[in-house]
Wavefront OBJ file of the C-alpha trace (Angstrom):
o trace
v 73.326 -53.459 10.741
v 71.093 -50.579 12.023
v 71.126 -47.315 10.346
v 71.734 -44.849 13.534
v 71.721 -41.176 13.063
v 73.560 -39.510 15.531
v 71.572 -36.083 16.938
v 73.459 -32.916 18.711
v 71.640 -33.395 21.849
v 72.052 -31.642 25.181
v 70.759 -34.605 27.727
v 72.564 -37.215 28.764
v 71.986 -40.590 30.031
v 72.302 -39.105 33.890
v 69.564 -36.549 32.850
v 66.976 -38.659 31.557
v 67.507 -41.424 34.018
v 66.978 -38.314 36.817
v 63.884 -37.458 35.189
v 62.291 -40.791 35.537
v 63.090 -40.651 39.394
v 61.700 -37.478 39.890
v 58.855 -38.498 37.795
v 57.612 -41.729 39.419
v 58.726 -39.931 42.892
v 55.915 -37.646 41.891
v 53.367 -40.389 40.620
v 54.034 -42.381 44.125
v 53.501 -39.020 46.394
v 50.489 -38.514 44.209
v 49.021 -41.682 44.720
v 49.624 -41.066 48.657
v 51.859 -44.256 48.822
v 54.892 -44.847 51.201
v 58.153 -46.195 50.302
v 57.617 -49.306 52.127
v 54.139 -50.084 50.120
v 55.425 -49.291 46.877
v 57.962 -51.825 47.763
v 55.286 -54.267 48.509
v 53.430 -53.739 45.219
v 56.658 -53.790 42.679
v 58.802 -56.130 44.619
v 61.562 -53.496 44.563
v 63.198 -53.297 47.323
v 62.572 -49.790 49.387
v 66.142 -49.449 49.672
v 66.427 -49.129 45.802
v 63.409 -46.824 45.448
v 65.084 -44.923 47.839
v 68.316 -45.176 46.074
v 66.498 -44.846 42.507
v 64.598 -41.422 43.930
v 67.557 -39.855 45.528
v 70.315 -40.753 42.365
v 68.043 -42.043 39.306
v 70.237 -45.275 39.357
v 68.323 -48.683 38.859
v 67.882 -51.992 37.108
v 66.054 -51.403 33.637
v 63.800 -53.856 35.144
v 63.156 -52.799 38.351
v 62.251 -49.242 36.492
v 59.565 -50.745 34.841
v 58.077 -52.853 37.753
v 58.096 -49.252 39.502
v 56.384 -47.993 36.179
v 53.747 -50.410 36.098
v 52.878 -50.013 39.608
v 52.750 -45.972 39.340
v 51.867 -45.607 35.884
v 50.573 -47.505 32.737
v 53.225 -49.467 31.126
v 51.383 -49.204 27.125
v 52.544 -45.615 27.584
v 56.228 -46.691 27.653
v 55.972 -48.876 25.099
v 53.199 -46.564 22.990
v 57.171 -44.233 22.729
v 58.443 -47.198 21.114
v 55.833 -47.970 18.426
v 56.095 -44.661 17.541
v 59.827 -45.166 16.947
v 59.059 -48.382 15.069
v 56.317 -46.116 12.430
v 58.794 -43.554 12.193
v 61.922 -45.679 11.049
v 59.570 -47.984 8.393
v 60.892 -45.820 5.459
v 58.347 -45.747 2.344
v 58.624 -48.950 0.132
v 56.486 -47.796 -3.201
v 55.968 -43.952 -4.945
v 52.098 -43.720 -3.436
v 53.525 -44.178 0.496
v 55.472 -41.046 -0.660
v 52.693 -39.437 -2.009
v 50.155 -40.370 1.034
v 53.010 -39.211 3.773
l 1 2 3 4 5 6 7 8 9 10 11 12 13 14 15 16 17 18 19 20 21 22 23 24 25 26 27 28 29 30 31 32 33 34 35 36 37 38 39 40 41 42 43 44 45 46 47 48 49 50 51 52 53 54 55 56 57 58 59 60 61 62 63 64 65 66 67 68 69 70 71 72 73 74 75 76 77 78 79 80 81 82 83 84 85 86 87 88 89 90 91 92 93 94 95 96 97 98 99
């Protein structure tokens, strides 16, 4: 069983999944890239981009085939190696002492 620690926090899913579409919105503008040839490059359809930048709703997959065509994908999962680090909890008295 995982050990889950719940966190007062203000965001919610709707929030964070918002942030995401405004982000890659902004990395796809950036790049100078239409709908239509992001489309081509992720396979996502440009219905759902348009969809994903107008309500932040889409696949978990299709976000990251968006991701990897806008952005660099290590950086996504560089967020969860840090969680992994974080939750190792010290096994011997000198961990302790080096942390």
């Amino acid at each position: 069983m995982h050990d889950v620690t719940n966190t007062l926090s203000l965001l919610s899913a709707s929030d964070i999944q918002q942030s995401f579409a405004v982000y890659l919105k902004q990395q796809r503008k950036i790049k100078k890239l239409s709908r239509s040839v992001l489309a081509e490059r992720s396979t996502v359809p440009m219905s759902t981009i348009k969809k994903f930048e107008t309500t932040g709703k889409i696949s978990l997959r299709q976000l990251l085939l968006l991701w990897q065509s806008l952005d660099d994908l290590t950086r996504l999962q560089a967020l969860l190696n840090s969680v992994e680090s974080k939750s190792s909890f010290p096994k011997t008295i000198d961990e302790v002492l080096i942390s």
